[in-house]
C-alpha distance (Angstrom), angle and dihedral (degrees) to the residues before:
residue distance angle dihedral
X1 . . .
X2 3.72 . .
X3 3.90 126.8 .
X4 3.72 89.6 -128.5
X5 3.50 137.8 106.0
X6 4.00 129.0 -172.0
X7 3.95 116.8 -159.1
X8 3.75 116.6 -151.0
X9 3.97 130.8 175.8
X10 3.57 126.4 -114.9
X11 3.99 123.5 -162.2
X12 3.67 113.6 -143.8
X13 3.89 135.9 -179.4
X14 4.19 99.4 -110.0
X15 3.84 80.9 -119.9
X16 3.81 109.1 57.6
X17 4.08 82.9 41.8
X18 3.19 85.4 62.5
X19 3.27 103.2 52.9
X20 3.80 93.9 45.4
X21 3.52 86.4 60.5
X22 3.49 97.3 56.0
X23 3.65 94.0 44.5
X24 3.81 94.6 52.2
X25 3.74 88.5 42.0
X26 3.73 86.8 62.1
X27 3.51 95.3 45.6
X28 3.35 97.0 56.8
X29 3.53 109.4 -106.7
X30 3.67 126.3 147.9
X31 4.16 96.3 -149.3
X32 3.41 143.4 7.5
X33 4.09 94.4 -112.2
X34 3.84 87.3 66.9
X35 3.46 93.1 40.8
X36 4.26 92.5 48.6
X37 3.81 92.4 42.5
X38 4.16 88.6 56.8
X39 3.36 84.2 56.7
X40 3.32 100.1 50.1
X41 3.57 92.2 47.7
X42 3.69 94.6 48.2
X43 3.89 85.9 56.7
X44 3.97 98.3 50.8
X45 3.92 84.0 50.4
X46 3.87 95.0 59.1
X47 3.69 77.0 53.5
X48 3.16 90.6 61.4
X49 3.53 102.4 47.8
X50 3.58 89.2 47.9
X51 3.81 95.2 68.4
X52 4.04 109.8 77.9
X53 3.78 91.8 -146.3
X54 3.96 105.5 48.5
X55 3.38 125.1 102.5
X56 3.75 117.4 -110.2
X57 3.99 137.8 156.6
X58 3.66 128.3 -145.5
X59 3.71 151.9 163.6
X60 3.78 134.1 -109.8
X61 3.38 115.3 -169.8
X62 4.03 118.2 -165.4
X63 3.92 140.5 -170.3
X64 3.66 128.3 -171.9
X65 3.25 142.3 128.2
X66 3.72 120.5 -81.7
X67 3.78 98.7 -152.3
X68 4.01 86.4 61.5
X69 3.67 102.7 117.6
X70 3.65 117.2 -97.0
X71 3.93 87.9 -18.0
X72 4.31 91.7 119.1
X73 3.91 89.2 49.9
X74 4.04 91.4 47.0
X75 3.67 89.0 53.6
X76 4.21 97.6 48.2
X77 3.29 91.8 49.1
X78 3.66 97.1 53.3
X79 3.49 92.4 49.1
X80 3.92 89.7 45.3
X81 3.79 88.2 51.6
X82 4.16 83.5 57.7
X83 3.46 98.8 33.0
X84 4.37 85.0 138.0
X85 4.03 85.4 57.9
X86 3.96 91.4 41.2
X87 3.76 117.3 83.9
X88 3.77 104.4 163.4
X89 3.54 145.5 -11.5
X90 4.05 134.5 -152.2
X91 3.53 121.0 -164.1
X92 4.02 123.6 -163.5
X93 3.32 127.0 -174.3
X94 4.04 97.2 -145.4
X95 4.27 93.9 177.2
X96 3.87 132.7 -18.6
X97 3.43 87.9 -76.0
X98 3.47 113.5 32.2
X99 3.61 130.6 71.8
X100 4.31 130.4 -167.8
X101 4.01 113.4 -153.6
X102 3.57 116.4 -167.4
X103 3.92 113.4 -168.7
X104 3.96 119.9 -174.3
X105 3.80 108.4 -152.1
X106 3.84 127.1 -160.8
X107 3.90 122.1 -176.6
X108 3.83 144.6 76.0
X109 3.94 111.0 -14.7
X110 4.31 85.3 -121.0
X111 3.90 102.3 51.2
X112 3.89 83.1 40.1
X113 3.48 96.2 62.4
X114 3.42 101.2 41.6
X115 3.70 92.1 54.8
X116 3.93 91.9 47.0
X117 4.14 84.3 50.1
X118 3.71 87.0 47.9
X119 3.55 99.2 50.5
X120 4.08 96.7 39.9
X121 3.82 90.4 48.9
X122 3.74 93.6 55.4
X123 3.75 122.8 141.2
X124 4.09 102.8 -106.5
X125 3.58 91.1 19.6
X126 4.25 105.3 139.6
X127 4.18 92.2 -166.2
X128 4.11 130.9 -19.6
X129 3.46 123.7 177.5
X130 3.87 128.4 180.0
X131 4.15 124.9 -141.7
X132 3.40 115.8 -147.5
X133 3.86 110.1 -150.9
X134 3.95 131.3 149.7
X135 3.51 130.0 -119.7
X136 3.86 88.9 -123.1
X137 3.36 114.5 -119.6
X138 3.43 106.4 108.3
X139 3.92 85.3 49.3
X140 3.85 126.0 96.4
């Protein structure tokens, strides 16, 4: 990471600067720069993702019901049939029915997605959603 910074201009309809304000204002942030450069970021990550071959992590986050029959073995063995693209798991027990699985995935952006699709689209699956994220080294 380099010490430097470059400043640049941006031209903006009073209107839409506005409303970036307010939304970054709500999220917490303490200046637009920080704001602009997580959205930058979040753009050269879709990048990312968008090439088959690149290396990427992510999350899949599932909820189901673990008294669905043969749901809990249908999800172990798909991960054990990726365990290269599978680099953790957490398991919550949120009720006595009702289980959360979090999996962390490493690997190429293409085999990652098609697991995370995999798993989400499960039969007995109640809601999945996959996380995109990088593994940061591309990122400044």
């Amino acid at each position: 990471m380099t010490d430097q910074v470059v400043r640049f201009g941006v031209s903006l309809d009073p209107k839409l600067l506005d409303q970036f304000d307010t939304m970054i204002q709500e999220e917490g942030y303490t200046n637009r720069s920080e704001a602009i450069r997580d959205l930058i970021r979040e753009r050269l990550i879709k990048q990312e993702w968008a090439a088959e071959e690149t290396l990427v992590a992510g999350t899949v986050s599932l909820v189901y019901d673990h008294h669905e029959l043969e749901l809990p073995r249908r999800l172990t063995e798909v991960q054990h049939d990726h365990h290269d693209l599978v680099i953790s798991t957490v398991h919550v027990h949120l009720d006595h029915h009702n289980c959360l699985e979090v999996l962390v995935l490493k690997g190429e952006a293409g085999r990652v997605r098609k697991l995370g699709e995999k798993l989400v689209s499960t039969r007995g699956i109640k809601h999945g959603k996959m996380t995109f994220t990088t593994t940061g080294a591309g990122l400044a």
